[in-house]
Steps between C-alpha positions, in 0.01 A plus 500: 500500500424203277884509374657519863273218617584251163831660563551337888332187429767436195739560711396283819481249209797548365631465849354172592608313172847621591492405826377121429750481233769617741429270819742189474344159458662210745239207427323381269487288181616532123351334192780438260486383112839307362529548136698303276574575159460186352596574131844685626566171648477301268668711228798516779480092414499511121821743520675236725411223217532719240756257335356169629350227214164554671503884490242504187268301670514719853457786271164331358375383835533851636330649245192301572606578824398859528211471267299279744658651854525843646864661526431571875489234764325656853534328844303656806633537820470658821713627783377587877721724662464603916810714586843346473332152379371410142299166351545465119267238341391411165137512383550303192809242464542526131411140404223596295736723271620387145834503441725534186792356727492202697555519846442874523515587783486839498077452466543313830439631816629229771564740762386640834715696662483630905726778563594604831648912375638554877682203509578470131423117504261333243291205517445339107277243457552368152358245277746343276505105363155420626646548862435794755829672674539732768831726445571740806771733436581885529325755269661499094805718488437738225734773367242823474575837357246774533417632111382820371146432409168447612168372393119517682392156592120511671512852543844412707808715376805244463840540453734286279765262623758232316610229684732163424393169672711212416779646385354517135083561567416870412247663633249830460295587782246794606430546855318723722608676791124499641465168596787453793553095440852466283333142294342431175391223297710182533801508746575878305556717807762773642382825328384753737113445457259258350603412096173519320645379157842297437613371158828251427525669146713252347262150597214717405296471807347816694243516807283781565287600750119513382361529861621667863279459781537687853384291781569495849741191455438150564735265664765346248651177549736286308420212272575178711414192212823366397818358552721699660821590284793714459548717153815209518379228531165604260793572235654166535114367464451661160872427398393142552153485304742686214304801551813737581496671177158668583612577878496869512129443457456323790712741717329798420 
């Protein structure tokens, strides 16, 4: 009798894990880390000015360089999701991060990002040149192809996906089918669930979910401090300050 009885309750246990696991999630939050592997970076540099007259001295000041820093660079940030709308923010800006590289600004975080999924508009508010901007445009077009693989995020199952933003951007992404909202961490959206980690493997940056949250979903409104700009006329703005040869940062 003692074996049937442990036998049902394992069961009816077995049962209710599965069945919280399989209900689909549309609100809630996500914690998110963005790594940066600072050290790839700035051996990416020293390659470029391999044959420059002060490569010898880059190549000392790096050294030093990962003595006295860690190779890994982590931004928090967090993402509210309710439905078909999504509100990316950062929790840290980056400022406080060393950098080999001046003006990286891959260890910036300067966005936040309102995404309306049904309509496939976007609301960015951005930070750039001591000024606050308010882009509204449609949702990033991103070329996605469903992979092969898969990997367990948070006790979520997620399946692989490579995308191309940009033209020249490529991009690795896990997402899971539980949680019904098609967003992620920046303006990274399209994939037919939530993307609980995302990396741009060649500029070395990846963000992964540390934390998801089920809640009943709060209200989520756009960011309305700022100037009101097109992606246009923000390019011509950068292109002006001489800041066009670090625009793809800007635009993710």
């Amino acid at each position: 009798m003692k074996t049937i009885i442990t036998l049902i309750i394992t069961l009816l246990t077995g049962n209710l894990l599965f069945a919280q696991r399989a209900k689909f999630v549309t609100s809630g939050s996500i914690e998110y880390e963005k790594t940066v592997n600072m050290f790839a970076l700035g051996r990416v540099m020293l390659s470029r000015n391999a044959n420059s007259s002060s490569s010898s001295a880059n190549s000392q000041a790096f050294d030093e360089y990962q003595k006295k820093q860690p190779q890994f660079a982590i931004l928090k940030s967090t993402l509210n999701f309710n439905n078909n709308k999504t509100l990316f923010a950062p929790a840290t800006s980056g400022d406080e991060i060393v950098s080999f590289l001046t003006n990286e600004l891959r260890v910036k975080q300067f966005n936040v990002v309102y995404t309306d999924l049904a309509h496939s508009t976007r609301i960015i508010q951005k930070s750039i040149l001591d000024n606050q901007f308010l882009v509204k445009d449609s949702v990033s077009k991103i070329k996605w192809r469903i992979a092969g693989g898969t990997q367990d995020i948070l006790g979520y199952t997620c399946r692989e996906a490579h995308g191309l933003i940009q033209d020249s951007i490529y991009i690795v992404a896990f997402y899971t089918d539980k949680i019904w909202v098609n967003g992620g961490p920046e303006s990274f959206s399209g994939l037919p669930g939530m993307i609980l980690k995302l990396s741009l493997p060649h500029e070395h940056v990846t963000w992964t979910a540390t934390k998801v949250t089920e809640d009943a979903g709060t209200p989520i409104e756009p960011p309305k401090k700022g100037k009101l700009v097109t992606f246009s006329e923000l390019t011509a703005i950068l292109k002006k300050a001489g800041q066009d040869h670090i625009l793809k940062f800007y635009m993710l």
